[in-house]
N, C-alpha and C positions, 0 to 999 in steps of 0.2 A: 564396383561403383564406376560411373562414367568416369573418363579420364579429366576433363574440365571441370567437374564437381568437386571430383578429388583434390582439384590444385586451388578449388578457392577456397576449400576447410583448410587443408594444408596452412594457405595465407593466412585466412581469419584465425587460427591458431598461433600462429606467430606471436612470441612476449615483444615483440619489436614492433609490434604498430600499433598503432592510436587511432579511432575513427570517429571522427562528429557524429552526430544524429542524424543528415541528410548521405553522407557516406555510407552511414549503416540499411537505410532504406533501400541505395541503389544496389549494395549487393546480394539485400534479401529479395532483391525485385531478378536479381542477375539467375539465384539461384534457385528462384521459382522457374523459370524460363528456361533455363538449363534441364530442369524436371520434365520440364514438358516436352520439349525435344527428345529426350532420353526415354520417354515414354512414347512417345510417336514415334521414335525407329522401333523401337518391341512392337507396338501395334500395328507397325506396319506391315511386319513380317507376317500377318494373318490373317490378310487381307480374302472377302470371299470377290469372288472375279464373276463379273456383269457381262456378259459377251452379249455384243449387239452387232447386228448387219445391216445394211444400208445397200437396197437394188435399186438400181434404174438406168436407165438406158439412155444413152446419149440422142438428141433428139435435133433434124433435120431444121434449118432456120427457114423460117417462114418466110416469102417475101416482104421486104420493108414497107410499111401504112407508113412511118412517123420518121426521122429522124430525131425526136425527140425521147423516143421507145424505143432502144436498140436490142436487140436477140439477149437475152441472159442465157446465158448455157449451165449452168450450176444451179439450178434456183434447187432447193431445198436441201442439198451436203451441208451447204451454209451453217443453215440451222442446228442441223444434226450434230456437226463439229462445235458450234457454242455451247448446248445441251450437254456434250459429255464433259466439257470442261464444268458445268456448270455442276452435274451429279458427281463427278470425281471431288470438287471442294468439300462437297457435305459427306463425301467417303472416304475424308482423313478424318472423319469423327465419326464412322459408323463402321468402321473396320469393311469397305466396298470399294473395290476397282472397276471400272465402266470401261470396256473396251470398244469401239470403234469400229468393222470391217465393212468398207467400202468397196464395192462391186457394183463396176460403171461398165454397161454391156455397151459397146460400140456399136453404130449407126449399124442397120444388118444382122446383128447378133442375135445367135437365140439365147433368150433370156430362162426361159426350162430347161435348158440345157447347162447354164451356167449355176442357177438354185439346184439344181441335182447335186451338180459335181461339186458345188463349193459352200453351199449352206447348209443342203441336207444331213441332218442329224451333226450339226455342227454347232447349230444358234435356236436357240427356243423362243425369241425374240427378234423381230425385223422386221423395219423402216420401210417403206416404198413408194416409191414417185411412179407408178405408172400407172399408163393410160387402161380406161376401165376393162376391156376384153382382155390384154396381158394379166391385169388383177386376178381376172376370176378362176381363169385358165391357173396362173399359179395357187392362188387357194384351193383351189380343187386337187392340185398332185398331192400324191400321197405321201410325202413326205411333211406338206404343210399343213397335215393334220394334228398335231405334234407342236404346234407352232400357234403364236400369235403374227398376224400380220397388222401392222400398221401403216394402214392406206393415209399416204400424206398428198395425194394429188386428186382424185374424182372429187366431184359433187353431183352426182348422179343418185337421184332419188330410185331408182330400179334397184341400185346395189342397195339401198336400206330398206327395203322392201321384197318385193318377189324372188327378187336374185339376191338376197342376202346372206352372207357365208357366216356361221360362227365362230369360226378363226380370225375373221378381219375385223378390225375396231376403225372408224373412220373419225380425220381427224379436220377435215375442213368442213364446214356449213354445207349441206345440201342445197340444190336449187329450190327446193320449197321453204325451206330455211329463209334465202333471202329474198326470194318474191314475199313471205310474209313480212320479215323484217320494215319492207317497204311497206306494204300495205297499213300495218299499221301506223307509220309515219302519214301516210295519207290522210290516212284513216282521221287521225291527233290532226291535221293540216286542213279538214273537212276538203280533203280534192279527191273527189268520190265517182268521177264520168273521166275514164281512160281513152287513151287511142292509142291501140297495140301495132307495133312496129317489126315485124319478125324478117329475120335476117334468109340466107337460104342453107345453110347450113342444119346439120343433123342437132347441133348443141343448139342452135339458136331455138328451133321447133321445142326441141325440149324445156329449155329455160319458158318459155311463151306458156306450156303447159303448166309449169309452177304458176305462171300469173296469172292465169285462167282459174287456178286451184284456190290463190290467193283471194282476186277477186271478190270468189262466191263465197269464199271463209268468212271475209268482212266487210261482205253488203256492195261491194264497189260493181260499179256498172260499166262494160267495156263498151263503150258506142262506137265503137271503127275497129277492123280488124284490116290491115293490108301488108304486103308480102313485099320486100325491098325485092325486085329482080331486076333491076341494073345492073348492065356489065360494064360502063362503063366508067372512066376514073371521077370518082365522087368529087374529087379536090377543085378537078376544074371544071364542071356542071352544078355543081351542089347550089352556088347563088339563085339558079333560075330554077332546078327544076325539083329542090325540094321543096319551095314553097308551093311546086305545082301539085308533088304528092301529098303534101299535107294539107292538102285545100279539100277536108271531108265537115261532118256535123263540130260545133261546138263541144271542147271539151275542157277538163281539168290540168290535165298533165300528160304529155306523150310518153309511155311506156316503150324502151325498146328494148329486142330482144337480138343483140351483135356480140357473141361471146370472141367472137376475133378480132371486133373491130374493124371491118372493112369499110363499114359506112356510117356509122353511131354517132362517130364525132361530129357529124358534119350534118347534123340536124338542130343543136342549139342556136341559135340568133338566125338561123334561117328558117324556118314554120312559118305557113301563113299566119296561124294565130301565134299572138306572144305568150307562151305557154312553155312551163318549164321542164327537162328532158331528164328520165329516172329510169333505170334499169341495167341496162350492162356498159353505158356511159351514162354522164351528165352523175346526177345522183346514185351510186355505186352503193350496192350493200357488200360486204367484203368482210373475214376474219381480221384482215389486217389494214394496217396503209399508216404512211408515213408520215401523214399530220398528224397521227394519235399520240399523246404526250402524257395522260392520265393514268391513274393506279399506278406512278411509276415506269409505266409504259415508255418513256424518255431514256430513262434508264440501259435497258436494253437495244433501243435504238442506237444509242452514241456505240456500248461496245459491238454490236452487230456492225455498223460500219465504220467503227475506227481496227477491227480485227478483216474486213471485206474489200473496205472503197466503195461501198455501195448500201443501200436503202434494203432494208430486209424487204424481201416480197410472198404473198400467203405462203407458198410451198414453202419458204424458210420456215415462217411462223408453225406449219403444218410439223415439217419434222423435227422443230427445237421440241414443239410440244407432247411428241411421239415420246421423244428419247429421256424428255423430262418426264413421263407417266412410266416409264420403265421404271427410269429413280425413284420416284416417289413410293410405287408398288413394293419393289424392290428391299427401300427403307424401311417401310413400315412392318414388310410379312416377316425382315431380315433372310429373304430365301432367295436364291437366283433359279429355285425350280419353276418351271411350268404352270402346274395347277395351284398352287397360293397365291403365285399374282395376277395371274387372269382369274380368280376369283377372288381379290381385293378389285382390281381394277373394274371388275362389274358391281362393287358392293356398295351400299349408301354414304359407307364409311369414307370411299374416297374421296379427295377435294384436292386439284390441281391448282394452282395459283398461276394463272394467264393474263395479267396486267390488263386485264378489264374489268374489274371492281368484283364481281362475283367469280367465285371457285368457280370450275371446271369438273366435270362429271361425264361421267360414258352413259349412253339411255340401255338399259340390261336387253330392251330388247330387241334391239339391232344395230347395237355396236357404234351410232352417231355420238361422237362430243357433245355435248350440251354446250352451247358458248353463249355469250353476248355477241350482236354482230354489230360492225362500225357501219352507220352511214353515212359516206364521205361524197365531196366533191373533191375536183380533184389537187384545192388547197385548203382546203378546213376539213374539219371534223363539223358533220355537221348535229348530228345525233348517235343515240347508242340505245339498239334494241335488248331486250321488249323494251318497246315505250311504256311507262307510266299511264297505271291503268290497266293494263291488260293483263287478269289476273289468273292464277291457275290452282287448283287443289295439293298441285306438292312444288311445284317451281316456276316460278313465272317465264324460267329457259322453257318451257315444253309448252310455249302457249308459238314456239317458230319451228315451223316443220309439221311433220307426221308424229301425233302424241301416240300411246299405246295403243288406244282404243282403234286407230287409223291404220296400225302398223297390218302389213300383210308378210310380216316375215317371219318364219317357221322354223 
């Protein structure tokens, strides 16, 4: 018998003492508690062990746009460190330990070289923040065949599609995800005649193609297409000569496509027409952002930055959410192998709780989250996709993106 148990029958035996009625509650209440501790050290001794790994590579700062926007260097450990604390709570009552291993390649580093040496046939399960060519390149070695990879950084619609790997599960919204998201906001806003804004970058052309895809999805009509090719600093030109580029046909709403932001910001209140700005600024569709308060969602924010000093950002959201479908899988198969939780984790059965009011789900057939997306400015919440209305045969999530019937992934 525990030794503390021991000594308070010992007491409660005693011909020497006398107890009221609220006296006798607090020791029945002492020696239920007792029980229970005494049973969570036994249980704990048998605990099954969750190994998780966490890659990515330290990444070069950008030149500064903002002082208001400083370099995050961490963006998604963050997350991943809330999440295991979060699966360890529920694994002092499922008999499951959730471990951790962070493997941060420095700037230079080969990142194949470091998944050989230190994941391969180590971790059946692992986290990743990188950029899409290191992605595919690691799901392709032959060690990460073996493996689930969870992609907490792209949103490239090619990786859910053509280049789609079936070891990687993707955990942020695709770019046709949130050009829909928008669209159909517009859509509900009847602002139906765009004027496309495309940045010169590789990501901006891309993101532009979701909203071309958008678009023709739902009816919306692009009347202007034009190419930012300015070099020079937008900050101190932008008064004169963006109302001179935006001086094209009448429209609804200027769509732009700046995923770096070099020049996005600096089109609101300066357009010739007064006309409101949606796409990679101004109206933002985004997994996450730190006006969202609902489902809860408050919640997580306070301890995300009272554990940080800082504002969760997607990639946090991306790997808390990685680490938390581990648990969950994990929970429910009761297995830390392989093949039961990546076959829970593709199954109808699953339902992740991501503080946007509807469960969370993987699509079986190409590895995308199903989510709600936020659409923010950048101090409200202004909506939360699908909009109302826009309905679907199994879930109203697959009315944003590439549905089955769409998918080219093999």
């Amino acid at each position: 018998m525990n030794p503390l148990k021991l000594m308070t029958c010992s007491f409660l035996l005693s011909g020497n003492t006398v107890f009221d009625s609220q006296s006798l509650r607090i020791i029945i209440k002492l020696l239920f508690i007792i029980q229970l501790l005494t049973a969570g050290l036994v249980y704990a001794e048998a605990k099954q062990t969750v190994n998780i790994a966490y890659l990515a590579q330290e990444q070069k700062a950008p030149p500064p746009l903002s002082n208001l926007d400083p370099f995050i260097e961490n963006k998604g450990v963050l997350g991943a460190e809330l999440a295991i604390g979060d699966n360890n709570t529920t694994g002092q009552f499922t008999g499951q330990k959730f471990v951790l291993k962070k493997f941060i390649v420095p700037i230079g580093g080969n990142v194949a070289d470091v998944f050989n040496k230190d994941i391969s046939e180590k971790f059946q399960f692992v986290v990743t923040t990188l950029p899409a060519e290191q992605m595919t390149s690691i799901a392709d070695l032959p060690a990460a065949q073996q493996m689930v990879l969870f992609d907490a950084f792209t949103r490239d619609d090619a990786l859910r599609n053509e280049q789609c790997r079936k070891n990687v599960l993707h955990m942020l919204p695709s770019r046709a995800m949130r050009a829909d998201a928008l669209a159909q906001y517009m859509m509900k806003k009847r602002w139906t005649e765009w004027f496309l804004v495309i940045g010169p970058n590789p990501e901006d052309r891309l993101f532009a193609d979701a909203v071309r895809r958008a678009a023709k999805r739902f009816g919306m009509k692009i009347v202007e297409e034009k190419t930012w090719e300015h070099t020079y600093d937008a900050r101190r030109t932008a008064q004169s000569d963006v109302a001179v580029f935006t001086q094209v046909d009448d429209y609804d709403v200027l769509v732009v496509a700046d995923e770096q932001g070099v020049f996005g910001e600096y089109l609101d209140y300066r357009t010739w027409y007064p006309r409101p700005v949606i796409g990679t600024q101004g109206l933002i569709a985004t997994s996450w952002h730190r006006t969202h308060e609902q489902w809860g969602a408050v919640q997580i924010q306070n301890r995300f930055k009272e554990q940080t000093g800082r504002w969760m950002e997607e990639q946090d959201y991306a790997a808390y959410l990685a680490v938390r479908a581990i648990g969950e899988a994990t929970t429910r198969t009761k297995s830390n192998e392989l093949k039961p939780v990546r076959d829970y984790l593709l199954s109808e059965q699953f339902a992740l709780q991501g503080y946007k009011g509807n469960p969370l789900s993987f699509r079986s057939w190409n590895g995308q989250l199903r989510q709600p997306i936020l659409l923010a400015a950048p101090r409200s919440l202004v909506a939360v996709a699908p909009i109302e209305g826009f309905l679907h045969p199994k879930t109203e999530l697959d009315t944003l993106g590439y549905d089955q019937s769409e998918s080219t992934c093999k």
